[in-house]
C-alpha positions as CSV (number, residue, x, y, z in Angstrom):
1,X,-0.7,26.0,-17.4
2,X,1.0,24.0,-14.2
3,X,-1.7,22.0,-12.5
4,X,-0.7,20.3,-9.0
5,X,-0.7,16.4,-9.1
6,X,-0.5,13.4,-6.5
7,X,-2.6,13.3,-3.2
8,X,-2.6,14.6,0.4
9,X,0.7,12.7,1.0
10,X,2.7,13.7,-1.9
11,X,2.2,16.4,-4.5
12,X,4.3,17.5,-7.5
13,X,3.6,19.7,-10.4
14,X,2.7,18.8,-13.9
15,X,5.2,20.5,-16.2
16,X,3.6,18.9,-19.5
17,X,1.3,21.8,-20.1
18,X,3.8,24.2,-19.3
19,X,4.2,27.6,-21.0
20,X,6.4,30.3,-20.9
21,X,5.4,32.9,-18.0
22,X,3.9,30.3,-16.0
23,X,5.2,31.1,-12.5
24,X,6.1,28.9,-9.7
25,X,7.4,28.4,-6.2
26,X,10.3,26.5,-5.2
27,X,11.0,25.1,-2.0
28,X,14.8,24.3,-0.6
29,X,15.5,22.0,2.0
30,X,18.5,22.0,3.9
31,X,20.9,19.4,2.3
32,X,20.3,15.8,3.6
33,X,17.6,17.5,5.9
34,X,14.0,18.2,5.6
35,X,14.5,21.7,7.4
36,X,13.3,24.3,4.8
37,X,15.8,26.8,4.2
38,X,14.2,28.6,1.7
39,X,11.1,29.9,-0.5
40,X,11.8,30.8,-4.0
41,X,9.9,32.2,-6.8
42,X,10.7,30.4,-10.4
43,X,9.4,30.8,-14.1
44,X,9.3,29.2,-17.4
45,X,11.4,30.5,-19.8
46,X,11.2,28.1,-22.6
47,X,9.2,24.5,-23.1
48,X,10.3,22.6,-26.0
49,X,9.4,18.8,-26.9
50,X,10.8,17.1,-24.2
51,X,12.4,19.5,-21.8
52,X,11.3,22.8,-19.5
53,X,13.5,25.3,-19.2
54,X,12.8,28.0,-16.0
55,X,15.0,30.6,-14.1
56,X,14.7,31.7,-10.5
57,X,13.4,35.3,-9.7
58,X,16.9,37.4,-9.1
59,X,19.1,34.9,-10.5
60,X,20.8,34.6,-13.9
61,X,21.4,31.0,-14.2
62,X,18.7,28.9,-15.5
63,X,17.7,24.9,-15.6
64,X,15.3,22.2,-17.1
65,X,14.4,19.2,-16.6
66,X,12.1,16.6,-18.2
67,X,8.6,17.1,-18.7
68,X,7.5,14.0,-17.3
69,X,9.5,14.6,-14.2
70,X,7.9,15.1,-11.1
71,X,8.9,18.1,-9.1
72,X,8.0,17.3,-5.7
73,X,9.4,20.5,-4.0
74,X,7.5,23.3,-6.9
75,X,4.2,24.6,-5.9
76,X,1.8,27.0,-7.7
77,X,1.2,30.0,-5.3
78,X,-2.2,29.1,-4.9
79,X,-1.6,25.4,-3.5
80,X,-2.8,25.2,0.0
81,X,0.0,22.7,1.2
82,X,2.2,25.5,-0.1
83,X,0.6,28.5,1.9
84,X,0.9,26.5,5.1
85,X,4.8,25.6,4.0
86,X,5.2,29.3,3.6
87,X,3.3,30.4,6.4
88,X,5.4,27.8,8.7
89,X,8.7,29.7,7.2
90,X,8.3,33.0,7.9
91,X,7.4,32.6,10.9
92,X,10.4,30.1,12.1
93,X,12.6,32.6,10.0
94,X,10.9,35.6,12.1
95,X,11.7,33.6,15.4
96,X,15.3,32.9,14.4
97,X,15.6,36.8,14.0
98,X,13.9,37.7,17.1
99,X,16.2,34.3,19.5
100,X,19.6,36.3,17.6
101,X,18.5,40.3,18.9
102,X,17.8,38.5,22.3
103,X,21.1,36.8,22.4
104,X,23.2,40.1,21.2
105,X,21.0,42.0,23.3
106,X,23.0,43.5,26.7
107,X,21.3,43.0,29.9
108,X,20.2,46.0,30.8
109,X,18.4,46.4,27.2
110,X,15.8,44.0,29.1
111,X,13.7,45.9,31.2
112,X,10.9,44.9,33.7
113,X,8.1,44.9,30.6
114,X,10.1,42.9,28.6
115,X,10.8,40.2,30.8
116,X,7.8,39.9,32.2
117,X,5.9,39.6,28.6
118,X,8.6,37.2,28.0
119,X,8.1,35.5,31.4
120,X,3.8,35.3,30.6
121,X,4.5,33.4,27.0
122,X,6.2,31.1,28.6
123,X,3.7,30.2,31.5
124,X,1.0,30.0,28.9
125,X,3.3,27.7,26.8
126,X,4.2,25.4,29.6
127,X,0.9,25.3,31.5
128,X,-2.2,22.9,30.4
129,X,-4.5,23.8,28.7
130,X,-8.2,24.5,30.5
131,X,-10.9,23.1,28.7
């Protein structure tokens, strides 16, 4: 069974009670960034002595690693850290989707309702808040 380790700071998952079918999520960062690029769901295969061995969801190729080693970027589903990681993600994937069919969008695709909804976030963005 994979437990979740460390403190608020820095977490990692505990592999040394590992067994085959535990399932896990993966998170990958952009390289030399911190920009997460992608969410992806992992299992264990096979645990011997010293080494896991796990394969992504949809992919052939497996790997392992230690044990002992700490896996700072594999959460259990049920990790809060990793709902809000996940929750941050689809929605910045969402509003890369929605920035591209604005940009390839012609001009007269944008009518009156559209801009003005548009025009309303932003004044509620950019104005202070009333308290």
């Amino acid at each position: 069974m994979l437990r979740t380790q460390g403190n608020a700071q820095y977490r990692f998952l505990d592999f040394r009670d590992a067994e085959p079918g535990d399932r896990f999520c993966c998170v990958r960062h952009t390289p030399y960034g911190n920009r997460v690029c992608a969410l992806e769901m992992a299992e264990v295969i096979a645990v011997d002595a010293k080494r896991v061995h796990c394969q992504l969801a949809g992919r052939k190729k497996r790997w392992s690693f230690r044990k002992t080693a700490e896996q700072p970027d594999c959460y259990v589903e049920e990790d809060p850290l990793f709902q809000s990681i996940a929750l941050r993600f689809r929605q910045a994937e969402r509003v890369e989707r929605i920035k591209g069919w604005i940009q390839k969008a012609p001009v007269e695709a944008f009518d009156d309702r559209v801009c003005a909804a548009i025009e309303n976030w932003h004044r509620r963005r950019e104005s202070p808040e009333s308290e």
